[in-house]
C-alpha positions in Angstrom: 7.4 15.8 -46.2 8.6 17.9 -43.4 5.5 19.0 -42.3 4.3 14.7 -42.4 7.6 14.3 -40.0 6.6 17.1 -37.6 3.0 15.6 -37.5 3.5 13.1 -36.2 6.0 13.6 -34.3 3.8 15.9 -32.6 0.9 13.4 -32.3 3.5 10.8 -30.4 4.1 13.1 -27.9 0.7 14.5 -27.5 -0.2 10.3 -26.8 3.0 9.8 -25.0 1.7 12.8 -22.2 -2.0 11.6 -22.0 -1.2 7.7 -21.8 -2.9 6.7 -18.5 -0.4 6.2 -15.1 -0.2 2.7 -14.5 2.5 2.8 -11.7 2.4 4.2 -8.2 5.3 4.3 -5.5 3.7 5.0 -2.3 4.9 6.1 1.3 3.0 5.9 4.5 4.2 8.7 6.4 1.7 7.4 9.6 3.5 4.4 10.0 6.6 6.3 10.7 5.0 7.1 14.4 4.4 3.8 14.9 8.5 3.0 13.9 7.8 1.6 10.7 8.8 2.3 7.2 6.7 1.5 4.9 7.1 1.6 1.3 4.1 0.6 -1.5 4.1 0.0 -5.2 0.9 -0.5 -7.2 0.5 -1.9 -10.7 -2.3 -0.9 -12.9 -4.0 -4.3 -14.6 -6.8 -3.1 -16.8 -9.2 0.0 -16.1 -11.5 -1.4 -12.7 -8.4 -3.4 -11.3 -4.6 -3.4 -9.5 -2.7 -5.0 -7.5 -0.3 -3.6 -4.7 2.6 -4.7 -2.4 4.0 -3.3 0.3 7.2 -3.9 1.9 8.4 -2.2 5.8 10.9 -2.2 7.7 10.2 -1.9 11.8 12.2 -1.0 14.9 9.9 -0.9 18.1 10.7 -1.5 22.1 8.5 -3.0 24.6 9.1 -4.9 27.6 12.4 -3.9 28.2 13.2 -5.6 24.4 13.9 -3.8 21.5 12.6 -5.7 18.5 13.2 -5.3 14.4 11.8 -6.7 11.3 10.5 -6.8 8.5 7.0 -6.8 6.7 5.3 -7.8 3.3 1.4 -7.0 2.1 -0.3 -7.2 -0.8 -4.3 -5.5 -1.7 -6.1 -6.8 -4.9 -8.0 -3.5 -5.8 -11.5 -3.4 -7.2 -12.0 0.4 -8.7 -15.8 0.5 -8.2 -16.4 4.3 -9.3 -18.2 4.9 -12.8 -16.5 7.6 -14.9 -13.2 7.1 -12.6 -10.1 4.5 -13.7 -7.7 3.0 -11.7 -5.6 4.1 -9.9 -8.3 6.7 -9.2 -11.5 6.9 -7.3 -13.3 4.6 -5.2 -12.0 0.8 -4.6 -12.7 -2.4 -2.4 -9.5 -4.5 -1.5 -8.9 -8.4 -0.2 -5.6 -7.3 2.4 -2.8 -10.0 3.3 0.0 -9.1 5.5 2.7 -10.7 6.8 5.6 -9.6 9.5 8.1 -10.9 11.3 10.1 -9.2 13.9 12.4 -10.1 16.2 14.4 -9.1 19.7 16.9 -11.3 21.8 16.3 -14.7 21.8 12.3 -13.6 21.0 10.4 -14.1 17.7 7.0 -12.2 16.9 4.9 -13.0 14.1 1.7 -11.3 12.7 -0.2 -12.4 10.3 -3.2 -10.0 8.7 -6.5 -10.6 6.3 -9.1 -8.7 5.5 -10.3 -6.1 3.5 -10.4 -2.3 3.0 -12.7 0.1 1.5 -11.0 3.6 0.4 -10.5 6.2 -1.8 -7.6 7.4 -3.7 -7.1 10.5 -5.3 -4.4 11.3 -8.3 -3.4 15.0 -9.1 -0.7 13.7 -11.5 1.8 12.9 -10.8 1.0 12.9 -6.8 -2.0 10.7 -5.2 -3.2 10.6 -1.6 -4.6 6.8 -1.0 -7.1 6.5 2.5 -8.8 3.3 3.3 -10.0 1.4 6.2 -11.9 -1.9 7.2 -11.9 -5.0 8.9 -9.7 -7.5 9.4 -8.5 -10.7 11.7 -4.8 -9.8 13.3 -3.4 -13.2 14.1 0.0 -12.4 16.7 2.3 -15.4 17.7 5.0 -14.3 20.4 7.9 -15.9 22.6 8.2 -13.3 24.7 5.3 -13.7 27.5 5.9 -10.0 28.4 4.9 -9.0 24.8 1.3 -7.8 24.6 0.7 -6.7 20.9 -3.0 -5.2 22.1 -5.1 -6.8 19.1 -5.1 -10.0 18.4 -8.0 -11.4 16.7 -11.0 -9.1 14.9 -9.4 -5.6 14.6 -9.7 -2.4 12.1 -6.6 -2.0 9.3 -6.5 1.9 8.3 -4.3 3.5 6.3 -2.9 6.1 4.4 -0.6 7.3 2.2 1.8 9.6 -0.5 2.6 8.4 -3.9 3.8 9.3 -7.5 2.2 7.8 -10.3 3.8 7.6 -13.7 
């Protein structure tokens, strides 16, 4: 009876270690030189498929203005890679972003879509996520002395740190 306890006891935790990371908490330590923080959390739907969100936080200056705000994203990945499960391997993403940041008496707004192609790689429990692609940048100002640099077609990269669990 002992030995029946210890069995499985032993199986549970054998399962328990090889169940399959669903989770990832991501940073994007590039957006940092741009004055962002940027913080990412992706969910594990089936094997092929996630979804992820991203929240940031921005401080910038420009014009003599010093703006803050805050940002919101989300990626629908597609794990195309055969032998490979999410969140691992090759993937194609629909990108959405939205942020809003402002400075004075001045409001900026900029709204992203497109999507990303990109490979992430898990050495559990860390992963390293690069992708890029196109995507339409969409920049409403106030401030006429604000020149965001892109708006309209553009190229979205990025990369970043996680734990998965």
């Amino acid at each position: 009876m002992r030995k029946m306890y210890l069995t499985t006891i032993a199986l549970f935790a054998i399962g328990f270690m090889v169940k399959a990371q669903e989770n990832v908490i991501k940073v994007n330590p590039l957006a940092l030189a741009f004055g962002t923080m940027e913080i990412g959390y992706e969910r594990v739907l089936n094997q092929k498929q996630s979804f992820q969100v991203d929240l940031g936080y921005t401080t910038f200056s420009t014009g003599g203005s010093k703006y803050s705000g805050f940002g919101i994203g989300a990626q629908y990945r597609f794990y195309i890679q055969e032998g490979k499960h999410a969140p691992e391997g090759w993937f194609l993403a629909p990108v959405a972003n939205y942020s809003s940041s402002k400075a004075d008496n001045f409001k900026t707004t900029v709204l992203v879509a497109g999507g990303v192609g990109g490979y992430q790689w898990n050495w559990n429990p860390i992963t390293l996520d690069l992708y890029g692609g196109p995507a339409f940048y969409s920049v409403k100002s106030d401030d006429t002395a604000f020149s965001y640099g892109f708006d309209g077609l553009g190229v979205r990269v990025g990369f970043s740190l996680g734990f998965a669990f």
